[in-house]
N, C-alpha and C positions, 0 to 999 in steps of 0.2 A: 504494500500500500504506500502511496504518495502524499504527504501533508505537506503544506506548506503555510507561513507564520512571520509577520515582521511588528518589528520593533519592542520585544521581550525590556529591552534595554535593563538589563540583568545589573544591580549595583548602582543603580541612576536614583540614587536620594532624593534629590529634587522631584522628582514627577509623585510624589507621593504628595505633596504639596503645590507644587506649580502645575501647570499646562494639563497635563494629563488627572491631575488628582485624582491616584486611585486608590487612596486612603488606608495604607499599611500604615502601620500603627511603627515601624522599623522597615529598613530597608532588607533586612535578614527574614522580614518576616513576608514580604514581597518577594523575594528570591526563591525561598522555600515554595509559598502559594505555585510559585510560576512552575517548580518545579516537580509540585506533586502533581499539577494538572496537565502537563505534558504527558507526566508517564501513568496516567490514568486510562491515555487511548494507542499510544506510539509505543509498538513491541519494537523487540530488538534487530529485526531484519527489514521493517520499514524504513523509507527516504522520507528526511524534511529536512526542503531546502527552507533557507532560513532566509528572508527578502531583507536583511540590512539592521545596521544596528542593535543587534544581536545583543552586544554587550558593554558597559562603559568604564568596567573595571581593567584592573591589569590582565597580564595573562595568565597568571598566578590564579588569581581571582576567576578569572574565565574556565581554566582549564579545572578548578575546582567544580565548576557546574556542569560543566561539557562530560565529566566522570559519574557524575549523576543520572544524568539524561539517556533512554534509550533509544535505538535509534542510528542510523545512516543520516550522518548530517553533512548536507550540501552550503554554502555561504556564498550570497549574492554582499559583494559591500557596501555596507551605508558608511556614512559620513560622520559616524559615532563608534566604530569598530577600531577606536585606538589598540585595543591590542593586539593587533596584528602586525602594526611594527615596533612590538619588543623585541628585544634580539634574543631572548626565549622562544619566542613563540613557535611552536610546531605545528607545521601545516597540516601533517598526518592526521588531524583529529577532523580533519574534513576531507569529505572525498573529494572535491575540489572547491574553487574561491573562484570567483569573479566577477567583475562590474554587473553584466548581461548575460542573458543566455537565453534562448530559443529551444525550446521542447515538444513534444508531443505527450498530451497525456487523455490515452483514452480516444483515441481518433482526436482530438483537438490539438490544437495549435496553443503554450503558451508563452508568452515573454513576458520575462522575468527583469527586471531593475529596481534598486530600491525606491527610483525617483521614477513616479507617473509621468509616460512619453504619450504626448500627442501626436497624431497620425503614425501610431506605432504599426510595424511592419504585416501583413494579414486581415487589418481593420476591416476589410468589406468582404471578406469571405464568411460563406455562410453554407450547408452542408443542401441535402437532396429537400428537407424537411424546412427549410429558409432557416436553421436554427444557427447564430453564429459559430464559426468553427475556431476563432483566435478570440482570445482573452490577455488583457492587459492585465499583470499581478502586480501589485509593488506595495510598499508603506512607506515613510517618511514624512507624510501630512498627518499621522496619528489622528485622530477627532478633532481640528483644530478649522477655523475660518478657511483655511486650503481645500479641506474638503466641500463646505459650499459651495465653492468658487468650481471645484473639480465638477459636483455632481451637476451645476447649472448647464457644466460644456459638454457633459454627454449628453444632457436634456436636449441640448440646444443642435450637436451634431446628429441624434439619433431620430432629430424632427427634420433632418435634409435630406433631400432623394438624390439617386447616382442610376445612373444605369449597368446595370450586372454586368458580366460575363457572358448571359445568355441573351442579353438585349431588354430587358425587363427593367422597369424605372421601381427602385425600392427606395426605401427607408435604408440610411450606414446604420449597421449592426455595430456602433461602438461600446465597448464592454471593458470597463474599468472594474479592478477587482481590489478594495486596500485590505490587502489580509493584518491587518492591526488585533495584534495578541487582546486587545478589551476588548473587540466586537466578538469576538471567540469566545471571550473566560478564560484568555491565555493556555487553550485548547489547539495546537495544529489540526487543519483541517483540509479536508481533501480539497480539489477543485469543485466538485457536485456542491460540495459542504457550504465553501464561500461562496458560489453561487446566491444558495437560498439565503442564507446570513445576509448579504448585499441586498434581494429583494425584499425582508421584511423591513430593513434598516430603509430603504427607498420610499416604501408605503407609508412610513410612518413624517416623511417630512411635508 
């Protein structure tokens, strides 16, 4: 099975108070939550890539949790993933790292960065069923005004017509995905998973 999850930010004091307030009472006690609820559903031979800013401790501090956790862990980088250049740091503890990456999961299409791309690569494909076939994954907006702004422009792009591939004037299937560890319960979740997660979070604005 494949899960996917961004911005855990493992060790980040602040968001317990600022921006995020998700009201650990300690940051220890935040790290633990995160980390019982990960291995509540992610056996040990499942993939979860991680969409960025994973963790804001050292690598000490990282590699502490990463021994915890079960699970095949993939690392997209965010912009808060300092310990990855400690000159400790072991890359081994992930089967690979990097900025972007393109997949297939489940006959779809999806890309992966930690920063939401507009007119990302597959935007208007859509399968035999008109159902879109690419999905845009990412977090680094967390719950914050970015996301309003986000969800207005797929409102806005997914109310313009183009003309298909087979000559047929539709609607762009644009499909932004923020896998943000709070819309979960700090749960990785499949691609199906955030799907629905996205549309009940839509319904309600």
């Amino acid at each position: 099975m494949r899960y996917y999850i961004a911005d855990n930010h493992f060790f980040h004091r602040a968001l317990n108070t600022k921006m995020d307030k998700r009201g650990f009472k300690s940051v220890e006690e935040m790290n633990d939550y995160m980390i019982q609820q990960w291995n509540l559903k992610v056996k040990k031979n499942d993939e979860v890539i991680l969409l960025g800013d994973f963790s804001w401790g050292s690598w000490k501090d990282t590699k502490s949790v990463l021994d915890q956790l079960k699970g095949k862990k993939y690392l997209i980088k965010g912009n808060h993933d300092r310990f990855i250049e400690d000159k400790e740091f072991d890359a081994s503890y992930f089967k690979w790292i990097r900025d972007y990456e393109e997949l297939n999961d489940n006959h779809r299409k999806v890309i992966l960065c930690h920063y939401p791309i507009a007119c990302y690569n597959g935007q208007y494909r859509r399968n035999e069923e008109g159902i879109p076939k690419t999905f845009m994954l990412h977090g680094h907006i967390h719950k914050t005004q970015d996301q309003i702004y986000l969800d207005d422009y797929q409102n806005y792009v997914q109310n313009q017509k183009h003309i298909s591939i087979s000559g047929n004037e539709e609607n762009v299937p644009c499909q932004f995905l923020n896998c943000f560890c709070m819309y979960s319960d700090y749960i990785p979740m499949t691609l199906d998973e955030w799907i629905k997660i996205d549309q009940k979070r839509r319904m309600k604005l």
